[in-house]
C-alpha angles and dihedrals in degrees: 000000000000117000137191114284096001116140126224138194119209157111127294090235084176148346136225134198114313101026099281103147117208122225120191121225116180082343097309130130124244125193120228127187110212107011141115142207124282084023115131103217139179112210145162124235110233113179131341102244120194087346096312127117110226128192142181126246115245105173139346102234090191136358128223116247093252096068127093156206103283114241087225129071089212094048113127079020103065126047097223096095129023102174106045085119097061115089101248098244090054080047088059091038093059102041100053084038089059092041101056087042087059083052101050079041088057093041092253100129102133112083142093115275108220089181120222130305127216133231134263092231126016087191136038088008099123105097085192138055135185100195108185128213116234134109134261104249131002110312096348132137119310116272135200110200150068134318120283108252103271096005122106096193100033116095130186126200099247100195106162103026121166103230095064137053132258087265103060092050090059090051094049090054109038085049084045097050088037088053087049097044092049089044088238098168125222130259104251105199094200090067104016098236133128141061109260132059116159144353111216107196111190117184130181110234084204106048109014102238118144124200113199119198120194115202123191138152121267087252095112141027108227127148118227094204102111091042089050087057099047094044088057090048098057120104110264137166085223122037120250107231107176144023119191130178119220122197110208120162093171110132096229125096089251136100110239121161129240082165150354130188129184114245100173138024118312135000094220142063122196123221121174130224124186095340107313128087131232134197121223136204134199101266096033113132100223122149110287081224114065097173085050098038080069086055100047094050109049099046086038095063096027078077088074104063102184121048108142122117096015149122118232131182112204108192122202089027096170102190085350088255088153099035088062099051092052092047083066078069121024131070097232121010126193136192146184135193128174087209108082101199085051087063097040083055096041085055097051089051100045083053093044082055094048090239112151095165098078125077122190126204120198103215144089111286089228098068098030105051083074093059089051114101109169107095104239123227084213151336135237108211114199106154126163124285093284095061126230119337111250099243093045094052086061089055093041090055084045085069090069090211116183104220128027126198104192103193101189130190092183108050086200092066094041086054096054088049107049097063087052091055091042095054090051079069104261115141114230091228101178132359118205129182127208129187109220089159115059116188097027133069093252121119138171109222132189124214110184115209141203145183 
């Protein structure tokens, strides 16, 4: 019988969404983040979760021939990317492979498999970064970067990752050096105490532009001015045009804004996508793949082969990327954000691309889908990671729509909603799976749906 702490030796017999690799000890199975099959591993147990044991990895005793040198020095040290060292067509293979296994697991087993389809780009494809302040180890030298693999406090200075293009790196470490030079102290989340806190980087794939957002506490008054004009003067292969401040003293590793002000030149960048632009603010949610967000969204809504003429709702919109689109299309299309900037932005885009057919409603969908009275042809359905709420997916079958597009960046939730639309009677037609995130185990998934 496992117990807490114990560590164990063995073999990666499998692996499930997202890259937990299951050992098996007196036929039990053992949970494993980051690892892969055929993989010998020594790890600790550390809790026992919905009736699984879980463990963390300590060490990989012996790798299996298929894998790899990764592409990235700080790859097996950051916690950005977890399959580099898997060839990418083995990448695609396991994802929709552990995608379709949550699916039979669900009792989802009667659709069209349209496979997996690659991105455009495996490196430098994020068109956005959240680099985070912190130090390496306890009271070190300040660090700009991401998060150490498995450690929620340590940070390493991550120039030259691989996610990201040659841009966003000379920025990092020209703000990091700037931040050292002016003796600007760090945010420490344990006690709540220092100045910065992140360092957000946007940059348009089409035109270049880059938007930097500096986000601090209030603990300390400093202008970024001269920062801001430094930062627009380096040599770049895009153009920095603009540079803002936000303010945020919430305890959660998040950045959420009490306040933003505009230090340098504008407060948008625009990308394009099939044809139409879109302007983006800092807080915008828009796809982190621009290149494969092309992909996603035209295969996404070709599996819906008649549009004309109807009315569609498309829930969870963000910055109505795909509700515009499909107004190209459609005769009526509605959406609905919970993010307010994210509609006022949607609104100013569907206007900048001369589309009057769209209307866009800030709320919860939740709460708005009951103030909607037009009968929708059919619904897009693109919520956050955790899936629909389980109040608002009743609503949502009340509609009687007769067609569903369930776009989905969490296969597990995907895989609790679909048999409760199923059992409302909706046929699961044709399942496709696109990989917007190279490198990582993440995947979007569609799911089109009929009644």
């Amino acid at each position: 019988m496992p117990k807490k702490n114990q560590i164990l030796e063995g073999l990666i017999e499998d692996a499930v969404f997202p890259n937990k690799g299951i050992m098996l000890i007196n036929n039990e199975p053992i949970y494993v983040t980051g690892t892969f099959k055929g993989q010998v591993v020594k790890a600790r147990i550390i809790k026992k979760k919905n009736q699984k044991w879980e463990a963390r990895l300590l060490e990989v005793l012996e790798h299996p021939d298929y894998l790899t040198d990764p592409c990235c020095s700080y790859f097996g040290a950051c916690g950005g990317c977890s399959t580099q060292h898997l060839p990418y067509t083995m990448q695609l293979d396991l994802k929709h492979q552990q995608v379709t296994r949550l699916l039979k697991d669900a009792g989802i087993t009667e659709y069209e498999d349209l496979g997996i389809l690659a991105s455009p780009e495996v490196t430098e494809y994020r068109n956005k970064m959240e680099f985070s302040f912190g130090d390496a180890v306890k009271d070190g030298p300040m660090t700009l970067g991401m998060h150490k693999k498995s450690s929620t406090y340590d940070i390493i200075t991550v120039g030259g990752c691989k996610l990201v293009d040659p841009d966003f790196t000379t920025i990092l470490e020209y703000t990091l050096d700037y931040c050292v030079k002016h003796h600007l102290d760090y945010y420490k989340k344990l006690i709540h105490t220092g100045f910065m806190r992140y360092l957000v980087i946007r940059k348009s794939k089409t035109f270049g532009k880059i938007l930097i957002n500096i986000v601090t506490s209030s603990q300390k008054d400093f202008s970024f001015t001269e920062l801001a004009k430094e930062l627009s003067a380096l040599k770049l292969q895009g153009t920095v045009t603009g540079v803002l401040h936000t303010i945020t003293d919430t305890l959660s590793d998040a950045v959420k804004p009490d306040s933003t002000s505009l230090v340098y030149g504008t407060d948008t960048i625009t990308e394009k996508i099939l044809g139409l632009e879109f302007k983006i603010s800092p807080f915008s949610f828009f796809q982190t793949n621009t290149q494969g967000a092309e992909v996603l969204y035209k295969n996404a809504l070709n599996l819906i082969q008649n549009m004309d003429n109807k009315v569609v709702f498309d829930l969870y919109c963000g910055t109505g990327t795909i509700t515009q689109i499909m107004a190209t299309r459609a005769k009526k299309v509605y959406g609905i954000e919970i993010v307010e900037e994210a509609v006022e932005k949607a609104r100013e885009n569907a206007a900048f691309n001369q589309l009057t057919n769209c209307e866009f409603i800030a709320g919860d969908v939740l709460t708005e889908v009951d103030k909607l009275n037009a009968a929708p042809d059919i619904i897009v359905l693109d919520p956050p990671r955790d899936g629909i709420h389980p109040k608002a997916i009743q609503k949502i079958i009340n509609f009687n729509a007769k067609e569903l597009l369930y776009i989905s960046c969490k296969p597990t939730s995907l895989a609790r909603d679909l048999p409760i639309l199923k059992a409302a009677g909706y046929t699961i037609d044709k399942l496709m799976c696109v990989d917007m995130f190279p490198q990582t185990p993440h995947v979007e998934t569609v799911v089109k749906l009929s009644r």
